[in-house]
C-alpha positions in Angstrom: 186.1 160.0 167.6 186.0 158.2 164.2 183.0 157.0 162.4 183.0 153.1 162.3 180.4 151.5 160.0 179.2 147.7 160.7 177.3 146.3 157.8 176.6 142.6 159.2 176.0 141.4 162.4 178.8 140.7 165.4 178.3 140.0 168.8 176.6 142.4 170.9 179.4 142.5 173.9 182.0 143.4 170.6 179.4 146.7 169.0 179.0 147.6 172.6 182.8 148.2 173.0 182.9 149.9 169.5 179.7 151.9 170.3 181.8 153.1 173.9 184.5 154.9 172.0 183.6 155.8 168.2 180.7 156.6 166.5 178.9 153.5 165.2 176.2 153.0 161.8 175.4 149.5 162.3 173.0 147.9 160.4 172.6 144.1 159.9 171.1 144.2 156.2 173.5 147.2 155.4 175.8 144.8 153.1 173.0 144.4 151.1 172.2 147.6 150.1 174.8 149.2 148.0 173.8 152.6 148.0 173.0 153.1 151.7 176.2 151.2 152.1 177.9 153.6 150.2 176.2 156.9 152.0 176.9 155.7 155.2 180.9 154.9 154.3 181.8 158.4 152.8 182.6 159.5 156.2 183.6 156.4 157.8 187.7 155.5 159.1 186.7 151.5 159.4 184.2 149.4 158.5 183.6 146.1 160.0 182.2 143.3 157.8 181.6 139.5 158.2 181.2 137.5 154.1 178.7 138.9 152.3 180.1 142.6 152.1 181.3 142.6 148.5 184.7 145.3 149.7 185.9 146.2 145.7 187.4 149.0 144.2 183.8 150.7 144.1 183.3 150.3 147.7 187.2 151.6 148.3 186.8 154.7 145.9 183.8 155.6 147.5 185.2 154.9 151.3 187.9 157.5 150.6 188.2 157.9 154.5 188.6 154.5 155.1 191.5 153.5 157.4 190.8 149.9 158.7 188.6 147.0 157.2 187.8 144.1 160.3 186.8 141.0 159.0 184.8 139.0 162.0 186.5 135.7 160.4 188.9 134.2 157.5 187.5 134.2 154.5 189.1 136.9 151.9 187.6 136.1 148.6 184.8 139.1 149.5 187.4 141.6 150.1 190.1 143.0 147.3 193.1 142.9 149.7 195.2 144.0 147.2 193.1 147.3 146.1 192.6 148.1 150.0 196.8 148.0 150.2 197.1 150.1 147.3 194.7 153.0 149.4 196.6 152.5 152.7 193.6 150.8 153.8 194.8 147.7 156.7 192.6 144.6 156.0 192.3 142.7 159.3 191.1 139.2 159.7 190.5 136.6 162.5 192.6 133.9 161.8 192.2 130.4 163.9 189.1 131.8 165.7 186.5 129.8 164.4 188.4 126.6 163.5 187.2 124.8 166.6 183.6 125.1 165.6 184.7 124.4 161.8 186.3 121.0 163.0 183.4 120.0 165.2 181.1 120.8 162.2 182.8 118.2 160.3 183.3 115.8 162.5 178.8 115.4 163.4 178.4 115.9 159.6 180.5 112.6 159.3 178.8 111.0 162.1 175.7 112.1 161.0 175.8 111.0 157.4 177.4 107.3 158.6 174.5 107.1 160.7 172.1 108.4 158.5 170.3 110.5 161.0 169.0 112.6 158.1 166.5 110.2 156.6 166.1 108.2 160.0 164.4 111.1 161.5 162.1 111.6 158.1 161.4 107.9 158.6 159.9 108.4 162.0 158.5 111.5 161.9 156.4 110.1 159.3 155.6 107.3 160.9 157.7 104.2 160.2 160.3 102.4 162.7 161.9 100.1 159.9 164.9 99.7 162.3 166.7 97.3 159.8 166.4 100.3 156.9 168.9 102.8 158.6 171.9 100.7 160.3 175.0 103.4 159.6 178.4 102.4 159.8 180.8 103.2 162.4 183.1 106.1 161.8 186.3 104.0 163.9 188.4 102.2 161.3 187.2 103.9 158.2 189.3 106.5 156.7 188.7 110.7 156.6 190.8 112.0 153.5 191.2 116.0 154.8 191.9 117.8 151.4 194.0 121.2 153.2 195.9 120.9 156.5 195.7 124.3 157.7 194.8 125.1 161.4 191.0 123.6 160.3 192.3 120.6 158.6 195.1 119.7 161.3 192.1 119.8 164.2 189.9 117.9 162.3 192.7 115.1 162.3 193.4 115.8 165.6 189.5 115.1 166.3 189.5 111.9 163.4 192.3 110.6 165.3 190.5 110.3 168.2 187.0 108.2 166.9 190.2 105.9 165.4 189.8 107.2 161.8 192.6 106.2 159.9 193.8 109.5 158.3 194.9 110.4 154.8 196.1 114.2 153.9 196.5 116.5 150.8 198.6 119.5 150.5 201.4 120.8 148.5 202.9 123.2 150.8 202.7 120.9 154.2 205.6 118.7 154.5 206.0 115.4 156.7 207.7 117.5 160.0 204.1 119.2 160.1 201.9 118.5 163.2 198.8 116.8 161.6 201.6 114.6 160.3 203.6 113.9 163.4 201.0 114.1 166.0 198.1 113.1 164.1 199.3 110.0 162.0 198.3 111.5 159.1 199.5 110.1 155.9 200.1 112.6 153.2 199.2 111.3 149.7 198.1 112.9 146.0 194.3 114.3 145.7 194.1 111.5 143.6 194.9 109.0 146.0 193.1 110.5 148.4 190.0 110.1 146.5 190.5 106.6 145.7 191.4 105.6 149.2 188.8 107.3 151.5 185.3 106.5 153.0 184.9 110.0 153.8 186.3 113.5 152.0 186.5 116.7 153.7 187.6 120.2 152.0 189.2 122.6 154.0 191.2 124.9 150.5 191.0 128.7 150.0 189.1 129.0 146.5 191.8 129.8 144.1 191.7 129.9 140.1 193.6 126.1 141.0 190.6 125.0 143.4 187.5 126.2 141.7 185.6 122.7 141.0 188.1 121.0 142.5 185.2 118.1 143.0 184.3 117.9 140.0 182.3 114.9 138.1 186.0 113.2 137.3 186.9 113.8 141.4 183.6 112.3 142.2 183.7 109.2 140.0 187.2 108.6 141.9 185.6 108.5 145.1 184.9 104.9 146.5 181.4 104.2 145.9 179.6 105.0 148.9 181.6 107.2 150.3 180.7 110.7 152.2 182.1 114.2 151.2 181.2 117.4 153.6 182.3 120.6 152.3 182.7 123.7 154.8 185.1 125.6 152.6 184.0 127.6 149.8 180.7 126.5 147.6 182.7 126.7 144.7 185.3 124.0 145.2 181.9 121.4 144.1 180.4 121.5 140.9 177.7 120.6 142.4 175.5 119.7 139.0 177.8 116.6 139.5 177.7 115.7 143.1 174.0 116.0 142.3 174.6 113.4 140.0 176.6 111.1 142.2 174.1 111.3 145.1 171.0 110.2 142.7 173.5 107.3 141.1 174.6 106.3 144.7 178.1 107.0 143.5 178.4 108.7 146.8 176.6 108.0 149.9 175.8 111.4 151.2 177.1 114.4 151.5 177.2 117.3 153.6 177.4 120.9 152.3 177.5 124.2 154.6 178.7 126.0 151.8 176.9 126.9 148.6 178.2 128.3 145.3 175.4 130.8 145.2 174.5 131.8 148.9 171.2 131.6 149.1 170.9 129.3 146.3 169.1 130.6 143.7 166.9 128.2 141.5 166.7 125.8 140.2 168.8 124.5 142.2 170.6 121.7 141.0 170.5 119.7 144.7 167.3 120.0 145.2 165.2 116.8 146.5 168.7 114.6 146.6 168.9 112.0 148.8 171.5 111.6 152.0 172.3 115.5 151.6 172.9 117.6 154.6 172.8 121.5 153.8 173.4 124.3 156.8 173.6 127.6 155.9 176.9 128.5 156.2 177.3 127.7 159.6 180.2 125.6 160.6 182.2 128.4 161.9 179.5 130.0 163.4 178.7 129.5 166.9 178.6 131.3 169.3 181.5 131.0 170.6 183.2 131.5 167.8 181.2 134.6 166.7 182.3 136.1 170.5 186.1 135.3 169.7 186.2 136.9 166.0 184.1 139.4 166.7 186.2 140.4 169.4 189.2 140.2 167.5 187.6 142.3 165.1 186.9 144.7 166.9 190.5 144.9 168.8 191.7 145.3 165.9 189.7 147.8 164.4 190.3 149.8 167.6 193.8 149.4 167.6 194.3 150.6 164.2 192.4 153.9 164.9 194.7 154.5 168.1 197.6 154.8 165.3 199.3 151.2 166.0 199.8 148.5 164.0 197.0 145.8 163.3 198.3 142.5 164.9 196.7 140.3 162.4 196.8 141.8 159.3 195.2 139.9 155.9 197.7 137.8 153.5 198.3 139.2 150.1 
């Protein structure tokens, strides 16, 4: 029986069937506290961890028992794949297990922000029923711009396609035999072009060195004036000092951001009190179906690894 530490919260059904066969520390606020962390890893073979366990070469020196690392979804820029390799350590993550939540995410956030249900509702909670004041556009015939056709990006296309978006698509390593571009009309372009061309703008790019303030205040000023950009990828693809910019100017006409580059923001924060802005908490992916399917996964393959076999899904890089 190993010693499996959880240090953020997974589904119950998922702990229950880790709690079953190993011994289990799990403790929802445990990612935040280093130390405890730390104590409670010295013995550990796996630890299972969602985004906000920082896994670096401090964690992995410390964790010298460490056999397994389950991420309960797809995110890697919290874990030091590379370090955890180097110590024989197996990264896991749950690849495609969210996405469907991810694409329905973006798909209301458009709706939502064409409609303006955000300031609507303020309106008439306060009081008013300016009807005239908050006509939205329809969604059919205008055109998504999906910056990243991964598995999120191609169902978001597949969903666009449906509400008869017209479709434009970024992304130097997808060619024109892909799916989103023979199944889902999608017309691959430049960034640049896909700025200039779009009513709305959705990110779905790992954060790299090459995509760190990818919308920037030069992308922005691209943009058609008016237009919508929802972000559910990594905060830090916005510099977001210049989206706040663009939102006050009406360069942009909303935007919708589940992703933050400081998670919880920290003030001041530079989006505070702008208008047509939608902000979740890092929720797209997170339903709960999704949270049953990666935790799940995480948890298979945290199992499997301590039986001796080989993780089905192990982490790129």
């Amino acid at each position: 029986m190993a010693l499996v530490v959880v240090s953020e919260w997974i589904d119950g059904a998922a702990l229950e069937r880790l709690h079953a066969q190993h011994e289990v520390i799990a403790d929802t606020a445990l990612h935040a506290d280093r130390p405890r962390l730390f104590e409670a890893l010295a013995q550990a073979e796996a630890l299972v961890v969602r985004n906000q366990t920082r896994v670096d070469t401090e964690l992995l020196d410390v964790a010298t028992r460490l056999r397994v690392i389950g991420r309960v979804g797809v995110g890697l820029d919290t874990i030091d794949v590379a370090a955890a390799t180097a110590r024989d350590v197996v990264v896991s993550w749950a690849p495609g297990t969210n996405a469907t939540s991810v694409a329905e995410y973006v798909i209301g956030a458009i709706i939502a922000l064409a409609r303006r249900f955000g300031p609507a509702t303020a309106h008439v909670a306060e009081g008013g029923w300016q009807r005239q004041a908050f006509m939205g556009r329809e969604v059919a015939g205008a055109t998504l711009g999906i910056v990243g056709l991964g598995d999120i990006g191609a169902r978001v296309a597949r969903r666009a396609q449906a509400l008869g978006m017209h479709l434009l698509g970024s992304d130097p390593v997808v060619h024109e035999s892909s799916a989103a571009v023979q199944e889902f009309g999608v017309e691959l372009v430049t960034f640049e072009a896909l700025l200039e061309r779009s009513d709305a703008v959705t990110l779905h790019v790992p954060l790299t060195a090459t995509t760190r303030d990818l919308v920037d205040e030069r992308a922005l000023g691209r943009m058609r004036r008016g237009a919508w950009l929802v972000n559910t990828a990594r905060g830090e693809l916005v510099d977001e000092t210049a989206l706040a910019a663009a939102l006050h100017a009406g360069q942009l006409g909303g935007a919708a951001l589940d992703v933050r580059r400081s998670e919880p923001p920290t003030a001041p924060d530079a989006l505070a009190g702008c208008p047509n802005l939608i902000l979740t908490p890092h929720v797209a992916g997170v339903t709960v179906d999704a949270n049953a399917r990666a935790s799940a996964h995480a948890v298979d393959e945290v199992l499997r690894v301590l039986r001796g076999e080989q993780a089905r899904t192990p982490a790129p890089g």
